[in-house]
C-alpha positions in Angstrom: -98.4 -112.1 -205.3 -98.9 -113.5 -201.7 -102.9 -113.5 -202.4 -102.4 -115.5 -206.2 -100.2 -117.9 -203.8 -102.5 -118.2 -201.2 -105.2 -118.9 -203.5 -103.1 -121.7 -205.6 -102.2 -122.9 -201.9 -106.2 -123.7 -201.3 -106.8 -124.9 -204.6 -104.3 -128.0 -204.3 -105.1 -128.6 -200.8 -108.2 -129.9 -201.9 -106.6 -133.1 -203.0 -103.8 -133.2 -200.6 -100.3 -132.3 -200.0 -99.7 -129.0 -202.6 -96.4 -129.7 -203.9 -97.7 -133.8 -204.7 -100.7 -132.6 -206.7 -99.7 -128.9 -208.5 -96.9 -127.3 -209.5 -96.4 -123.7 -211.1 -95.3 -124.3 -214.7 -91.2 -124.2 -215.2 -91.4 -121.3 -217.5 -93.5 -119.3 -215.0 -91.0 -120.4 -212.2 -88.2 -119.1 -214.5 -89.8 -115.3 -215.1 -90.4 -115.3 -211.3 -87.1 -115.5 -210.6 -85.5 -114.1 -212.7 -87.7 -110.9 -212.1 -86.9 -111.1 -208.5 -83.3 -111.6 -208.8 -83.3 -108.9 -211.2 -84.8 -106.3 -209.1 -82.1 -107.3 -206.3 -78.9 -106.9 -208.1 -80.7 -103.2 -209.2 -80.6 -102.9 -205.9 -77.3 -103.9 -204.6 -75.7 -102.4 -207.8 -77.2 -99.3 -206.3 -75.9 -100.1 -203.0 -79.4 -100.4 -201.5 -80.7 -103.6 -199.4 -84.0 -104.4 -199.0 -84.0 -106.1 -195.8 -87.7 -107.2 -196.0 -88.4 -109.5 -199.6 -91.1 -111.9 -198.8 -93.7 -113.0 -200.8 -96.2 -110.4 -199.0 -93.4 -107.5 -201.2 -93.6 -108.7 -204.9 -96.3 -107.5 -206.7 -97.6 -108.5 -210.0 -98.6 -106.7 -213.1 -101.2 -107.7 -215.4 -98.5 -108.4 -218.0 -96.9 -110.9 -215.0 -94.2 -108.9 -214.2 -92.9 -109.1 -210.6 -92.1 -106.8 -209.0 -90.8 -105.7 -205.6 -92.2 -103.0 -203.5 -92.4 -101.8 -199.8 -89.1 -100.1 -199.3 -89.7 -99.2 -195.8 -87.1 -101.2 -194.2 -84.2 -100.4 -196.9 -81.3 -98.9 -196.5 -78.4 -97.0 -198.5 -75.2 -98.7 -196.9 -71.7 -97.1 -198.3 -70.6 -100.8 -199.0 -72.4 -103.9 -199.3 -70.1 -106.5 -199.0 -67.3 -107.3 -196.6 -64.4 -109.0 -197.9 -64.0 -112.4 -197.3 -60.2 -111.9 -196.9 -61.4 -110.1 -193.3 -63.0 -113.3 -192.3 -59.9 -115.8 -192.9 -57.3 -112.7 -191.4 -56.1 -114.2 -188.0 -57.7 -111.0 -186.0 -60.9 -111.2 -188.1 -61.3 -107.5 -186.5 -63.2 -106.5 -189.6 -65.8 -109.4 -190.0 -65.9 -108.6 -186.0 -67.2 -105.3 -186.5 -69.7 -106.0 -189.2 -71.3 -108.5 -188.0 -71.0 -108.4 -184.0 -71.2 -105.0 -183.7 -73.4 -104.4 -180.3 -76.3 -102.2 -181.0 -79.6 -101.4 -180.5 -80.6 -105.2 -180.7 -84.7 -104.0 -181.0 -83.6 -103.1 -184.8 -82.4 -106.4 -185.9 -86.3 -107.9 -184.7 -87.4 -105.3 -186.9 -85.7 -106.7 -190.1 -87.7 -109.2 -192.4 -90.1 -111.0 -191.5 -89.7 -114.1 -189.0 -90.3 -116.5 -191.6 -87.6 -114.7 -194.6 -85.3 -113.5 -191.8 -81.3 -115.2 -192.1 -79.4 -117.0 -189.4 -77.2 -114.0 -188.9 -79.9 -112.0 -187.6 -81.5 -114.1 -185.7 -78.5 -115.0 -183.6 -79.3 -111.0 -183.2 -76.4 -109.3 -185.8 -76.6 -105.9 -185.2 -74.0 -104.4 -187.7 -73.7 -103.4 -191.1 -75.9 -105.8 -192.8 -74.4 -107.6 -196.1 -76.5 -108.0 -199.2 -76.8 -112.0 -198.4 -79.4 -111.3 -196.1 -81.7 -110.4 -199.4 -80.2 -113.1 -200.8 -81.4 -115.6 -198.3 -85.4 -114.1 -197.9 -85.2 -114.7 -202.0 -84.4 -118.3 -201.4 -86.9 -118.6 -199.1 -89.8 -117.4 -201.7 -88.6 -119.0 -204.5 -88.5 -122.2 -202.5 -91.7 -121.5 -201.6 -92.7 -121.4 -205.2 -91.3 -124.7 -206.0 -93.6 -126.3 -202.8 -96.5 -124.0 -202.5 -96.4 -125.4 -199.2 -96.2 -122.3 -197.6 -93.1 -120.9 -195.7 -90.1 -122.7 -195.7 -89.8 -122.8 -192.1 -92.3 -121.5 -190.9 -91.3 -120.5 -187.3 -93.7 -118.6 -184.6 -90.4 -117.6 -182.4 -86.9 -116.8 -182.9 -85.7 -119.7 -181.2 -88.5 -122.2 -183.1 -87.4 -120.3 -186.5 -84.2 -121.5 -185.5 -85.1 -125.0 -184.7 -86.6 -125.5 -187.8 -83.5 -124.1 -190.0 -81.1 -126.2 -188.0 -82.9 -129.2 -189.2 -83.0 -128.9 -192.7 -79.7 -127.6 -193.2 -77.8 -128.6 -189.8 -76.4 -127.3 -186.8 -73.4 -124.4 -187.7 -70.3 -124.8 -185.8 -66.9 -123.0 -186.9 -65.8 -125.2 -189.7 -69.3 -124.4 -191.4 -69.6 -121.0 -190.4 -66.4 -119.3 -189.3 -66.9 -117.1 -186.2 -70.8 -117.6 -186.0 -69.9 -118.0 -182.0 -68.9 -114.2 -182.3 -72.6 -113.0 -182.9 -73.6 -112.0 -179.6 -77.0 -114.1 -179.2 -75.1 -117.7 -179.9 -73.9 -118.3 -176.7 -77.5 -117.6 -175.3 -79.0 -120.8 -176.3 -77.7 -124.2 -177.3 -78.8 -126.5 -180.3 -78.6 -129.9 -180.6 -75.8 -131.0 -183.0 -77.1 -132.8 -186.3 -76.7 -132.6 -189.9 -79.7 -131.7 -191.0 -82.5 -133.6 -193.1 -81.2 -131.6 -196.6 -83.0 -128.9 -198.3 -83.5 -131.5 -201.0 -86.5 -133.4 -199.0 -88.4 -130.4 -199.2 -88.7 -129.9 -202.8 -89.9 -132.7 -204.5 -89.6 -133.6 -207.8 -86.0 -134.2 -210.0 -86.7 -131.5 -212.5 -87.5 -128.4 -210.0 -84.3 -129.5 -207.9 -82.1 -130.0 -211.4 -83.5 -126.4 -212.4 -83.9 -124.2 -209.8 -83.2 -126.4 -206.5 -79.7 -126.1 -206.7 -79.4 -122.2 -207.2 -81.9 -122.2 -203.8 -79.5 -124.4 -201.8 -76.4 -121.9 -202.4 -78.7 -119.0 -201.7 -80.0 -120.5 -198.1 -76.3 -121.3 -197.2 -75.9 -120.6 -193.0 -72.5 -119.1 -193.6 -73.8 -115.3 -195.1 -70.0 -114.9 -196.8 -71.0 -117.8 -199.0 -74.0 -117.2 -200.6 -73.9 -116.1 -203.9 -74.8 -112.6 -204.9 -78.0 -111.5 -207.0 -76.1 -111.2 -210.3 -74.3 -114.3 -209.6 -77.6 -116.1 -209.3 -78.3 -114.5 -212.5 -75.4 -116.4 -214.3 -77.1 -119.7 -213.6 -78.1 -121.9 -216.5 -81.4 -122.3 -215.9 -82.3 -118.5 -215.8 -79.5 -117.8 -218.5 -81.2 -120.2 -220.8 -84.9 -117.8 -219.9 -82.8 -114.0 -220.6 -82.0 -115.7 -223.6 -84.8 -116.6 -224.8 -86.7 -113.6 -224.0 -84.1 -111.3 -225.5 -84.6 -113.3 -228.8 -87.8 -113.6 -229.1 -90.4 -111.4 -228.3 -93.3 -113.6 -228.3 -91.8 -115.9 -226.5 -91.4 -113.7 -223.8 -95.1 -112.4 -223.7 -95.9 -115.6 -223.8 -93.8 -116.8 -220.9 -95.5 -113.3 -219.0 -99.0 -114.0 -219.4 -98.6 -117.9 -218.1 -97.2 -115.8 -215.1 -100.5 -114.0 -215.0 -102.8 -117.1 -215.4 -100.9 -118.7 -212.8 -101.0 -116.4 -210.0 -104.0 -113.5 -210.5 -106.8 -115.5 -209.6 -109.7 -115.6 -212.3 -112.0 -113.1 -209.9 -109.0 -110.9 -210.9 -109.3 -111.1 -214.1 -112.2 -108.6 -215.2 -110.9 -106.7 -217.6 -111.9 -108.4 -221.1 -108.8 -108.2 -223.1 -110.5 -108.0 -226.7 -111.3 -104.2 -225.8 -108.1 -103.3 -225.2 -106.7 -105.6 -227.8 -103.4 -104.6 -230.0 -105.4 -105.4 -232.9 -108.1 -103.6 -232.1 -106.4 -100.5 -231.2 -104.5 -100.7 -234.6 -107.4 -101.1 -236.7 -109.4 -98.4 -234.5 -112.5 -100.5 -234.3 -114.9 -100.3 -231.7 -117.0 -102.6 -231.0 -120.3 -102.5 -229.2 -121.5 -104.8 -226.9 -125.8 -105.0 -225.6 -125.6 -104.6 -221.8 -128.5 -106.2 -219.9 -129.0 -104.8 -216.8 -132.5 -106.2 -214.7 -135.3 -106.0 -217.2 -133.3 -103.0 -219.2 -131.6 -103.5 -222.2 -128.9 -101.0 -223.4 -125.9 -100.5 -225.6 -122.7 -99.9 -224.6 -119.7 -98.5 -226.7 -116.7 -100.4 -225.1 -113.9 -98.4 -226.8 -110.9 -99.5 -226.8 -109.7 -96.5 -225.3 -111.4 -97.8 -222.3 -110.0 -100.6 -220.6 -112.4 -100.2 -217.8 -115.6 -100.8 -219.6 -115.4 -104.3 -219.0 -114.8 -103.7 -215.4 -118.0 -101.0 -214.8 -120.2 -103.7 -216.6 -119.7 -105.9 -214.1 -119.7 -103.2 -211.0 -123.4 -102.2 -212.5 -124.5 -105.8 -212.9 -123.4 -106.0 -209.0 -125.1 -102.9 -208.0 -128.3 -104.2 -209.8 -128.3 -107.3 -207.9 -127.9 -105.8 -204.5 -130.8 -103.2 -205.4 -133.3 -106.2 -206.4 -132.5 -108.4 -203.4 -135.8 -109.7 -201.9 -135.7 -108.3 -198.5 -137.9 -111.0 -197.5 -134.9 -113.0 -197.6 -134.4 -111.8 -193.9 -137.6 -112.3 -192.4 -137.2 -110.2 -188.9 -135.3 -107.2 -190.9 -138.7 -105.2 -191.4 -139.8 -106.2 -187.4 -136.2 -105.2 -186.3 -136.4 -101.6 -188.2 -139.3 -101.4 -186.6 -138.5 -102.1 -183.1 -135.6 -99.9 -183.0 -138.1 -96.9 -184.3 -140.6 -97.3 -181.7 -137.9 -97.3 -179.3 -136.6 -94.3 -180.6 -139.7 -92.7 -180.4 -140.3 -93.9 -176.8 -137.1 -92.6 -175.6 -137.9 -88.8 -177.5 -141.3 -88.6 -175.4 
């Protein structure tokens, strides 16, 4: 998924600003997250964080399912959530413990990536994490799919990373984020106080922020105790109306899957011709042959449907052809270069 955005990325940036001159369509918005949040509340059902979800993680299927992978920084935790009650009670002793916790401080660097990582960390949180801290990479991507501007904030330091959060979405103090000064990096450096610019200048356009703009401004709230969870952000309208949909209607669903797949697998990507491996093919048990031209040879090649590859090693034979027959006198000083390195090799034998 992170090479299908990179590529949309390039393709807009011919014309100018991304997000001014292309935008992914809603309905392939809508499967994207919904797929994402879906594989988070599996996880936090399951009492399992992620603790890395960036675009880099989600993978994408041919059928334009998303899906996340690279489970190398989760961890099983024996309870997700802290209750909020702990944060109001006047010795806050519990939120103290989960979230100020001095430890090895090497580990919280480790956790997402710069660009995904949450506040809380970054002000160097060393406790038991809460599940928000998936929740706020997610907001990160799927704001990122609304701009394809890139990252968010796309910070080179902790303290830039920082910067750049503070002025979208304002400074933190303790009416905005009760007992932020407890995390042990926040009295390390000091930020000037402002209200921030407003997620709402970085994604343009009424409809993306009516739809999904919203459900990202809960999810990148500074305060971790307030963000919604995954299957809360599953209740939302917009990707209520989409399960809905989809459970109804079949076709509808495929349909909103493949514009998914034309969206973000780049047409290199897309070898595999899908009339071989058609459903109607396959239920009427036709094969159909196709006259494969390779140089100056002509020959037939069964492309059974039971192949889905065929396709594919067509095209890997018509590339090894073409490197075979390249003129070599393309390079003019190959041949005297081969031959300079011989005699030298015979030189240095004698």
């Amino acid at each position: 998924m992170a090479d299908a955005l990179n590529h949309r990325r390039l393709k807009s940036f011919a014309s100018g600003p991304p997000h001014n001159y292309f935008q992914l369509p809603p309905v392939a918005v809508q499967s994207i997250a919904h797929d994402i949040l879906s594989a988070l509340k599996h996880l936090h059902d399951h009492r399992i964080l992620h603790r890395d979800v960036k675009p880099g993680n989600l993978y994408i299927t041919k059928d334009g399912r998303i899906q996340l992978g690279d489970f190398g920084l989760a961890k099983a935790v024996p309870q997700l959530a802290y209750a909020k009650a702990e944060r109001h009670s006047s010795a806050s002793s519990g939120f103290k413990t989960c979230m100020t916790h001095e430890g090895n401080s090497s580990v919280t660097q480790g956790l997402c990536t710069l660009q995904y990582r949450p506040p809380e960390l970054l002000f160097g949180s060393t406790g038991i994490h809460h599940e928000s801290v998936d929740i706020w990479s997610a907001g990160c991507v799927l704001a990122e799919l609304l701009t394809l501007s890139g990252p968010l904030f796309p910070g080179q330091s902790v303290l830039d990373q920082l910067g750049r959060i503070f002025d979208v979405l304002g400074t933190p103090t303790e009416e905005s984020w009760p007992s932020v000064s407890m995390l042990p990096d926040w009295n390390k450096v000091r930020f000037e106080t402002k209200p921030g610019t407003g997620l709402r200048q970085k994604i343009l356009g009424e409809d993306s922020w009516n739809n999904l703009g919203c459900l990202v401004g809960k999810m990148l709230t500074l305060d971790p105790c307030c963000r919604p969870s995954a299957q809360k952000c599953l209740q939302h309208s917009w990707l209520l109306s989409f399960n809905d949909s989809c459970e109804s209607d079949e076709s509808w669903e495929r349909q909103a899957r493949q514009s998914v797949a034309n969206e973000l697998i780049p047409s290199f990507l897309q070898i595999a011709n899908p009339i071989y491996f058609s459903p109607s093919n396959e239920e009427s048990g036709n094969n159909e042959t196709t006259d494969v031209i390779i140089g100056d040879k002509k020959s037939t090649d069964e492309c059974s449907t039971r192949d889905p590859f065929a396709y594919t090693k067509y095209y890997a034979s018509k590339i090894a052809y073409s490197r075979r027959s390249f003129p070599q006198s393309f390079y003019p000083d190959h041949q005297k270069l081969k031959n300079g390195i011989g005699s030298q090799r015979n030189q240095s034998c004698k």
